[in-house]
C-alpha positions in Angstrom: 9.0 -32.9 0.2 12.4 -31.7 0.6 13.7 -28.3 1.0 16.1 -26.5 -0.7 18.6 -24.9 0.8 21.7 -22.7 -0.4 23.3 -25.6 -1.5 20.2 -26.5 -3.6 20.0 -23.3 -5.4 23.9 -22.7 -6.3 23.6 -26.0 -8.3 20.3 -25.4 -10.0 22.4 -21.5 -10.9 25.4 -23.6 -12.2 23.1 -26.0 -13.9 20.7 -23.2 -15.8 24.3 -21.1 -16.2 25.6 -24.4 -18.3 22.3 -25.2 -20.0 21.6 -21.8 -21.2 24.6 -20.0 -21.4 25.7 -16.2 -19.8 24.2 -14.6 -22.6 20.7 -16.2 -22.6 20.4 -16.7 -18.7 19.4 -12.9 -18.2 16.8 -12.6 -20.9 15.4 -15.9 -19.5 14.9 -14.2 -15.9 13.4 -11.2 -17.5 10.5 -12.9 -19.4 9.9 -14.7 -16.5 9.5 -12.0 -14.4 7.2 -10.5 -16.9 5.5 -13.6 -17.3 4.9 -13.8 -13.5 3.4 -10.1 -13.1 1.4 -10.3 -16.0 -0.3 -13.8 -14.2 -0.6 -11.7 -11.1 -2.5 -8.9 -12.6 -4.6 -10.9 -14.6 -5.4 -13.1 -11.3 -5.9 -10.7 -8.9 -7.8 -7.9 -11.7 -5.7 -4.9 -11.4 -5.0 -3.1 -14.9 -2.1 -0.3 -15.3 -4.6 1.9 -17.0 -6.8 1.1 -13.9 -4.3 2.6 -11.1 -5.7 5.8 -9.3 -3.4 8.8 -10.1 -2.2 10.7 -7.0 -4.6 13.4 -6.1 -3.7 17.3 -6.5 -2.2 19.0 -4.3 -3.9 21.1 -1.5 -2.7 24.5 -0.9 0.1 25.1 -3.2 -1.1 26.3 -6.6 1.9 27.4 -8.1 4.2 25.9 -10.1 7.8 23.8 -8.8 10.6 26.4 -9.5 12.7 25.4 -12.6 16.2 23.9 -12.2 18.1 26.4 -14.6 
């Protein structure tokens, strides 16, 4: 199977730019990035609501000073 090189990918861009237009090509990437981390989770089981929070902090009890 061939490879694709740099070459490869600027005309499959050009191509998708043409097809799908400067307006659409964006949202396109988007949903597939979304698409592709929601099959990720799903595959390898991890949840958001599942991820450990970070534990408390030893020592320091008091609050971070304010910024005003």
């Amino acid at each position: 199977m061939p490879e694709i090189g740099i070459a490869g990918l600027i005309v499959i861009l050009i191509v998708a730019l043409l097809v799908f237009g400067p307006k659409r090509l964006p949202e396109i990437g988007r949903s597939l990035g979304k698409g592709m981390r929601e099959f990720k989770d799903s595959i390898s089981g991890e949840d958001e609501k599942a991820k450990p929070e970070l534990p408390p902090r030893s020592g320091d009890k008091s609050p971070p000073p304010s910024a005003s």
